[in-house]
N, C-alpha and C positions, 0 to 999 in steps of 0.2 A: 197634482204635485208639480211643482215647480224645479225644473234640475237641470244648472246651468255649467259646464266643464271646460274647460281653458289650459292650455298648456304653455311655458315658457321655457323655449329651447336656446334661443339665441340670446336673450331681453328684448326690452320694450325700447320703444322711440324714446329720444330728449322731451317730446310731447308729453306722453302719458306718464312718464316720471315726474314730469314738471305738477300735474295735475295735483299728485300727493307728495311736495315740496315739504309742508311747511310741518308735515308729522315726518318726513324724511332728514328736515333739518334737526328736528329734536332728537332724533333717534342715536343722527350721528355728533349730537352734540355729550348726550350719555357715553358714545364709544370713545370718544376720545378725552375723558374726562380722565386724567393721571390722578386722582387724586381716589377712586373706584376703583375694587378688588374686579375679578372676572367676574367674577361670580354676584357680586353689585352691580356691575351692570348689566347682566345677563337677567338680573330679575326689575331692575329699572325698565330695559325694553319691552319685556314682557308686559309688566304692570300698563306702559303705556300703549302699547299694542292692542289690549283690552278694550281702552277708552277709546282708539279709534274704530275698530270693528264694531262696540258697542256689544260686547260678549261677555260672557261670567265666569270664562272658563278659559286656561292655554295651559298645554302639554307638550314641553318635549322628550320625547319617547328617544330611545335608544332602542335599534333591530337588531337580533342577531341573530340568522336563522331563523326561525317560525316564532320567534319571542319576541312583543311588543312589552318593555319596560318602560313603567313612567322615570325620567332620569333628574329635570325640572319642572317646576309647574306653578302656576297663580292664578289666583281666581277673585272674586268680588263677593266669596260668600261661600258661608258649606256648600260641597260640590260630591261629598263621598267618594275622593279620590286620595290616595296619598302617593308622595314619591317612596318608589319603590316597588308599586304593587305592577305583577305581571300578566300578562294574559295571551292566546295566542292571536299573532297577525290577523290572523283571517277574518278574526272577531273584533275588528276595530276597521273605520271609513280608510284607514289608509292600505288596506285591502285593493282597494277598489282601482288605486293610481299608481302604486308603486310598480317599477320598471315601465311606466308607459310614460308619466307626465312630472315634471317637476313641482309644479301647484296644480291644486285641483279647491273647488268650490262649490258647495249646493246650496239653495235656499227651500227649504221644508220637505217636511212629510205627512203624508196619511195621518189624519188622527190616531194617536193609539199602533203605530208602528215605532218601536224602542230601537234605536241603532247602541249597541253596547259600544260603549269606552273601559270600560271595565268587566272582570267577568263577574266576579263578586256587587259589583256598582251596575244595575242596568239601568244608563243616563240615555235619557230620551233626549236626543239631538235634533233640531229644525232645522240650525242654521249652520256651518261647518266651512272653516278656510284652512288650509294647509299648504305646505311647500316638503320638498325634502333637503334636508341637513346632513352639507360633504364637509368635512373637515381635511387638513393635509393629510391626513394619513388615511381616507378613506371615506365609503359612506359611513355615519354614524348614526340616522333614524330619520323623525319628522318633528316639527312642529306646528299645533294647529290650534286654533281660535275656534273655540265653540258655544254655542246657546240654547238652553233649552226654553226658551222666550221665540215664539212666531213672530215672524216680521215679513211685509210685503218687500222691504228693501232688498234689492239684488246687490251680490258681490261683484263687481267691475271688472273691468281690465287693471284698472288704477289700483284696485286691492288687491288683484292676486300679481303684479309687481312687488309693492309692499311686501307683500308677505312671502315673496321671493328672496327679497332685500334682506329682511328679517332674518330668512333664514341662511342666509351667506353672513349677517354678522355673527349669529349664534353660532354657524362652523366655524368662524376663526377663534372666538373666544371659548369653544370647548377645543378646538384640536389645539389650540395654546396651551391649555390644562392638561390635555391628554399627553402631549408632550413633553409638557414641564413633569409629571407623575412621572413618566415612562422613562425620561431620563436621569429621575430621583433615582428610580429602582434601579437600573442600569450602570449607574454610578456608584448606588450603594453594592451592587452585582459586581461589579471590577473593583473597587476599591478594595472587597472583601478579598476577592481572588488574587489583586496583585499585595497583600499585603500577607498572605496564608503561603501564596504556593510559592517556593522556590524558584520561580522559571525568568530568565531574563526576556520581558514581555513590554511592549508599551504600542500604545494606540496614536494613530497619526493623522493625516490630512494625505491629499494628493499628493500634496508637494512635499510632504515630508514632516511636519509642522507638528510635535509630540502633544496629544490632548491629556493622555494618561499615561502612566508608566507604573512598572512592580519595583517594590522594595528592590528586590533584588537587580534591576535594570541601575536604579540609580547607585548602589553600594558600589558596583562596577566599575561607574564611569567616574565614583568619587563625588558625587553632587546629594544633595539632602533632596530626598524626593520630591518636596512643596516646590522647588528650584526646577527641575525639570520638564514640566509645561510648558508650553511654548517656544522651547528648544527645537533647532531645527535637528532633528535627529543625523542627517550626515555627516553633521563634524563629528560624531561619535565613531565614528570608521574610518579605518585609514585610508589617504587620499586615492590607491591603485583602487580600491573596489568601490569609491564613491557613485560611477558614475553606471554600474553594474546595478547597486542597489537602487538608485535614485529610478532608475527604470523600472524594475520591478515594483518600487510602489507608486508609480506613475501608471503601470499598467493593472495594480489590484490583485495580483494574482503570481503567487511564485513557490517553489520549492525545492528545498536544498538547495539554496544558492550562497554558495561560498562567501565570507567576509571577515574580516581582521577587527574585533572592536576595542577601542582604544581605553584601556579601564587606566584607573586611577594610580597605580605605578609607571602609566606610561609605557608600560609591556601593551604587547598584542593576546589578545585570546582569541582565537581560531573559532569561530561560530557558523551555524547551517539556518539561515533564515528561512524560516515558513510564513508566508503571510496573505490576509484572505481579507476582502472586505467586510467587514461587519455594521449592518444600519443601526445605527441607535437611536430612536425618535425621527426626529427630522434630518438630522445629519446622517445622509445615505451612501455617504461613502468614506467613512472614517473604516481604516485599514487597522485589520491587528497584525502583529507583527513578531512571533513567536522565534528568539534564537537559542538555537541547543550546540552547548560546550561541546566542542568536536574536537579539543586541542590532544584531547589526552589517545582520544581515537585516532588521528590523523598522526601524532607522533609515533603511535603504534605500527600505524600502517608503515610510516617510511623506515623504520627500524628493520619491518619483516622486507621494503624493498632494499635497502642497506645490505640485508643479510642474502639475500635470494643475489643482489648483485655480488656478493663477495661467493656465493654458492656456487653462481656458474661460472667465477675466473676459477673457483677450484677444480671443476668438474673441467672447463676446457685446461687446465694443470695436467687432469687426472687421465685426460685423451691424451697430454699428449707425452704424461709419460707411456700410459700403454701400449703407443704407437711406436716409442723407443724401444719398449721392454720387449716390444713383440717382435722386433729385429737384436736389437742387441744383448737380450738375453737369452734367445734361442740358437743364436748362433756359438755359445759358449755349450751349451747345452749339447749340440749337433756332437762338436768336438767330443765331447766328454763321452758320450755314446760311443763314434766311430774309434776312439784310441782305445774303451775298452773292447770292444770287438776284436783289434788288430791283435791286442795283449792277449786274449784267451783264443787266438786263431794261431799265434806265434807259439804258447807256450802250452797248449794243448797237451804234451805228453809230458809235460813236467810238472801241469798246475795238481795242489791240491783241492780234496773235497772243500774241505775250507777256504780257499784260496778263488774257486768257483761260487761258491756261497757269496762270498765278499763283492765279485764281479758283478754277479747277478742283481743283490743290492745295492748297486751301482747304477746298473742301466735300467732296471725298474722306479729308482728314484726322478732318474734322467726323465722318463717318458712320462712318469707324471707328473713334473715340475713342467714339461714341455703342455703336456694337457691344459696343465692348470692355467698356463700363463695363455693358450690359445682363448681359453673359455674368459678367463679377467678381461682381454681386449675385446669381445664378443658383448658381453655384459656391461664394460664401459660405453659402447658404441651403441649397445642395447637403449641403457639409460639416457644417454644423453640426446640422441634423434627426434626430432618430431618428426612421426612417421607421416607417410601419405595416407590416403584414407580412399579404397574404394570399395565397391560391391566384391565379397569374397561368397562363392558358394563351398560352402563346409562340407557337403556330399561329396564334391570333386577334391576337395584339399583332402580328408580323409583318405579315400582312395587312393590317390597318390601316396601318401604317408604309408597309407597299410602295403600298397606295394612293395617303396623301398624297407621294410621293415618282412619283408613275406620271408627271408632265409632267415633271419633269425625266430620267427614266430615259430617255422616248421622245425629249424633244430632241439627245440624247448618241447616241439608239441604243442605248443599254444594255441588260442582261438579268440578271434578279434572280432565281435559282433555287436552292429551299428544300426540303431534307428532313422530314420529319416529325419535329414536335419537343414535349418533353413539358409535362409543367402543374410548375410549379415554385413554392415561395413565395419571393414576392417583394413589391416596393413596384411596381407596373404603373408610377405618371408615371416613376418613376425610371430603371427597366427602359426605360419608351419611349426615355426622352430617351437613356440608354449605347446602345441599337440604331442611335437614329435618328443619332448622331452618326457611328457607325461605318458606316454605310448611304452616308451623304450625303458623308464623307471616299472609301467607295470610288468614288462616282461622281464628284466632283469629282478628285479626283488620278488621273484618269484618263490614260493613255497616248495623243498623238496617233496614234499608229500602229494603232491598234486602236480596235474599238468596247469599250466598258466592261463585264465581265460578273465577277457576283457569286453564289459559291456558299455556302448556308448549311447547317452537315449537324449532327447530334447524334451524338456518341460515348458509348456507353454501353457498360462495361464492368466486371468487379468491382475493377477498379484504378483505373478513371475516369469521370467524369461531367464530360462537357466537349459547350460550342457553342464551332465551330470557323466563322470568316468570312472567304474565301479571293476575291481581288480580283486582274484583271488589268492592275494601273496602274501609274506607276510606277512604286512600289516605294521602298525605302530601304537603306542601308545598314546590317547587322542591329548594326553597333558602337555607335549609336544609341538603338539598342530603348529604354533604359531610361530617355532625356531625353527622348523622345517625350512621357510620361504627367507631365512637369513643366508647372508654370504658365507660361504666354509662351513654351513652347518651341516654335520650329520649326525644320523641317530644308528647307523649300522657302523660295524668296524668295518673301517677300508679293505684290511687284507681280506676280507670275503666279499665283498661287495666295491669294486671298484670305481671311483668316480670323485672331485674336484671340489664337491659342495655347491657348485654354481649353479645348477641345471634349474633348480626350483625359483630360485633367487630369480633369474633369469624369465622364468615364467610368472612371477610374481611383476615383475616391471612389465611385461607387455601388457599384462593384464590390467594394471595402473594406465598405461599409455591408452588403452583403448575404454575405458571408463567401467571397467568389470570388475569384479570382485571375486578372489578366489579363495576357496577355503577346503579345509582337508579335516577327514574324520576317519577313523580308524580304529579296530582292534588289534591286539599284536595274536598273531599265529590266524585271524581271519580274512585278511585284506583291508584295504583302505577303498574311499571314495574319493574321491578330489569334483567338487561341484563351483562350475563358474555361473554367476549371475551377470546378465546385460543388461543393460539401460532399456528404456522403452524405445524401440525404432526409431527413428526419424521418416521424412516423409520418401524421399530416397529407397531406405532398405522396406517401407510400406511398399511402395509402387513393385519391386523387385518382388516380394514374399506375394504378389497379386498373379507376376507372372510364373507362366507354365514350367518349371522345372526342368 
């Protein structure tokens, strides 16, 4: 056997091209003939590529993965091949070269050794020339010249040029068609989409340059869609964000980027550009350019900043009447207390039963109007502070709490018993005062039937981080629960149960302020719970909750 192999990596000299001029001339005289579909000349070269090897046979194959498909083909005579038939790689000569050499060429075989071209077709091969076939978009297979007629003549340098050549015209004239299809589909793929979907959408160039656009793009800007190609899309946008956007599709790549587009009333619409390159065939950097109406959102938003700024002139209003009230109306108050005192100390042996009645709701209204209005300043200053924020240990705050609260727990008989509880950040006076309020609520609403007892525990789980504070007093009716944490609210009458309404309220804002959530459950005559939920740690109260207690 005769078996001669050759590769072409760089190309050949001016020389050895020169040598096969004159079927080179013809070749490129087929390629450049305007007046030839692709596909005419694709089987022009072919046909004539036959008569210079002096072969009965040329295929070019399309690979894809381990599949050799014949894609075109011609031959000089039945050959038991057709386009279309597949088989796999390994069973055909381009086996043999692929990923090593760009042309490869052998002249014979063994008698009665069948190299298959087909798997159905077993074509006994002699003589065999091939190259491989790259188109712009990629590899796309081989094409090769084949005989099953013996011949002493060897394949050249000169021939496996040629059929180098060959197969560099055949990759422009298929990846032209691969193209030209790819971009049919593509075309007919966005044409569909921008004429279906509602979305203000259009396809662009680097520099701006509109290839395609959606219905809805052009209804917008007031132009008939066939009109909008070739638009440079920045005049579509008002002149402040021109130079915003024009970067972003200079750069291929953006999100949420603000811009004003100028629609056909000559109004502004408020739009959030998303935009991504997208390859279409050959054009590898045609940008899509997706903008979502954010006019109705964004006016939204400044309405709720509108309102949030007219919220805190009311709220710094609302400081600083409490700051007035808290001087100028307690000093009215003081009065009204100390004259009735002088009155019932002067007139001691003349006042009546009635007469002391009347006093007494006098200075009893006095000291809670005086309460009231300490705890409203308290609650104004409450709400309005952004608190500081550090590491509180809840073990020590407790303790403290349970101390100053130890003469009232033992007057009641009560009993305040605490599980082990962790370091958490928080605002501490804050924290004090939501404890303390909830502390001094379980042992005043206490049960006459029973002595007073309070249990405090920590729930800690990967679903939750909650203090739970479970009290056995009277209790409430839980359809309540959620007036409980309003201002002035109560569910007890005052003359037995003394206090403002504030206290809950109060414990509700700090709980707001430090991102917890608090909720109360209850039966009347059995006790309530009052159960706070925390956020997940941060890395702060993690490091803290590592260290030793």
């Amino acid at each position: 056997m005769t078996f001669n192999s050759f590769a072409i990596t760089e190309g050949l000299s001016s020389h050895e091209y020169a040598r096969a001029s004159g079927v080179t001339e013809r070749v490129f005289q087929i390629f450049s003939d305007t007046s030839l579909s692709d596909d005419e000349k694709l089987g022009s070269i072919l046909h004539l590529s036959l008569k210079h090897f002096d072969v009965e046979l040329a295929i070019v194959s399309s690979i894809t993965g381990p599949s050799y498909t014949v894609s075109r083909m011609a031959s000089t005579g039945p050959t038991g091949v057709c386009v279309g038939d597949v088989l796999p790689v390994s069973e055909t000569p381009a086996n043999r070269y692929l990923d090593q050499h760009n042309s490869f060429a052998f002249n014979g075989l063994p008698m009665g050794e069948a190299l298959p071209v087909l798997g159905k077709s077993k074509v006994e091969v002699h003589r065999y020339i091939s190259a491989v076939v790259n188109t712009s978009n990629g590899p796309f297979g081989t094409v090769c010249f084949a005989s099953q007629e013996r011949s002493d003549t060897e394949f050249t340098d000169d021939d496996l040029a040629f059929v180098a050549q060959v197969a560099g015209w055949l990759g422009y004239l298929l990846g032209t068609s691969e193209q030209l299809e790819l971009m049919d589909a593509q075309n007919a793929h966005y044409q569909s989409l921008f004429e279906s979907v509602p979305a203000i959408m259009f396809l662009c160039d680097a520099d701006g340059l509109i290839i395609s656009a959606s219905n809805h793009f052009a209804q917008q800007i007031g132009l008939d869609s066939d009109l909008v190609p070739g638009k440079m899309c920045l005049k579509f946008f008002h002149e402040n964000d021109r130079k915003r956007v024009q970067g972003a599709i200079a750069h291929g790549v953006g999100d949420h980027i603000p811009a004003q587009l100028l629609t056909i009333d000559q109004s502004m619409l408020e739009v959030e550009l998303n935009l991504r390159i997208k390859p279409i065939g050959a054009m590898q950097n045609v940008r899509m350019v997706i903008a979502s109406d954010v006019s109705a959102r964004n006016e939204a938003f400044r309405a709720a900043e509108e309102k949030n700024r007219l919220l805190e002139v009311a709220n710094e209003s609302l400081n600083q009447f409490a700051a007035v009230a808290s001087h100028d109306l307690q000093e009215p108050l003081r009065k009204i207390q100390q004259f009735s005192h002088f009155i019932e100390e002067d007139l001691a042996a003349t006042l009546s039963d009635e007469n002391r009645y009347h006093l007494k709701v006098i200075t009893d209204s006095t000291e809670r109007m005086s309460k009231m209005i300490t705890d409203l300043l308290y609650y104004s200053r409450t709400s309005a502070s952004k608190p500081d924020m550090g590491l509180v240990d809840l073990n020590r705050l407790f303790a403290s709490i349970e101390n100053e609260l130890d003469l009232a727990t033992k007057e009641v008989g009560g009993s305040i018993r605490r599980k082990s509880l962790p370091t958490v950040s928080g605002n501490e006076p804050l924290l004090r005062q939501l404890f303390s309020n909830l502390l001094s609520n379980a042992l005043k609403y206490r049960s006459p039937l029973r002595k007073p007892e309070v249990d405090i525990e920590w729930v800690n789980s990967a679903d939750v981080r909650q203090i739970v504070i479970r009290d056995n007093g009277i209790g409430f009716d839980s359809a309540y629960a959620d007036e409980m944490f309003e201002l002035f609210s109560r569910l007890n009458n005052s003359s037995d149960y003394k206090g403002t309404g504030i206290g809950l309220a109060i414990c509700a804002t700090v709980c707001e302020k430090h991102g917890w959530r608090i909720e109360a459950t209850g039966e009347l005559n059995e006790g309530a719970v009052f159960t706070l939920s925390l956020p997940t740690p941060d890395l702060e109260e993690l490091e803290a909750l590592e260290r030793p207690q």
